[in-house]
N, C-alpha and C positions, 0 to 999 in steps of 0.2 A: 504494500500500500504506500509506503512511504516511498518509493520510486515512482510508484506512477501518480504520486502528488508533487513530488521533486523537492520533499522538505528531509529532513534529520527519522532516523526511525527512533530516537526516544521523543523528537515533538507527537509522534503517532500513538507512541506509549502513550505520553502524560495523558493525550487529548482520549483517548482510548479510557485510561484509568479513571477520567472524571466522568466520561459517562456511565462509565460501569458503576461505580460509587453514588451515583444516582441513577441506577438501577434500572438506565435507556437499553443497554447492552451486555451482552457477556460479550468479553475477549479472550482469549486463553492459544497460545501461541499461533497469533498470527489469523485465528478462527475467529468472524464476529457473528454476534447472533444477537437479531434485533428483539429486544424483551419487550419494547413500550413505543410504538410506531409514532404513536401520538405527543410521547411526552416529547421522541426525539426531534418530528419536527418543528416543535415547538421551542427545544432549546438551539435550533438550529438558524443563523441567523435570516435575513426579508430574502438573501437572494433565491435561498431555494425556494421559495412560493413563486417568485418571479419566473425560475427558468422550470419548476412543476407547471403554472400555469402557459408558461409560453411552449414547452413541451404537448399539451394535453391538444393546444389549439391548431399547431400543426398538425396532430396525427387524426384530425376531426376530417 
């Protein structure tokens, strides 16, 4: 993940470990599993509404 983001793989840790601690995801080497769809897009910041919504309107 963190290569095809092109950041550090402990920035993918940390960010990986706070939403597991708020209980959006498990991680566990390298495997993510989404717990709380809802909470995740919610802590996730306005782009992803932007490019979900701009996504949904093309494939219409």
């Amino acid at each position: 993940m963190a290569t095809m983001l092109g950041i550090r793989l402990a920035s993918v840790s940390k960010a990986a470990n706070l939403l597991q601690d708020a209980h959006l995801i498990r991680y566990q080497r390298g495997q993510v599993t989404i717990l709380d769809r809802a909470g995740l897009e919610q802590a996730a910041c306005e782009c992803y509404r932007l490019i979900n919504t701009e996504l949904d309107r093309l494939l219409v």
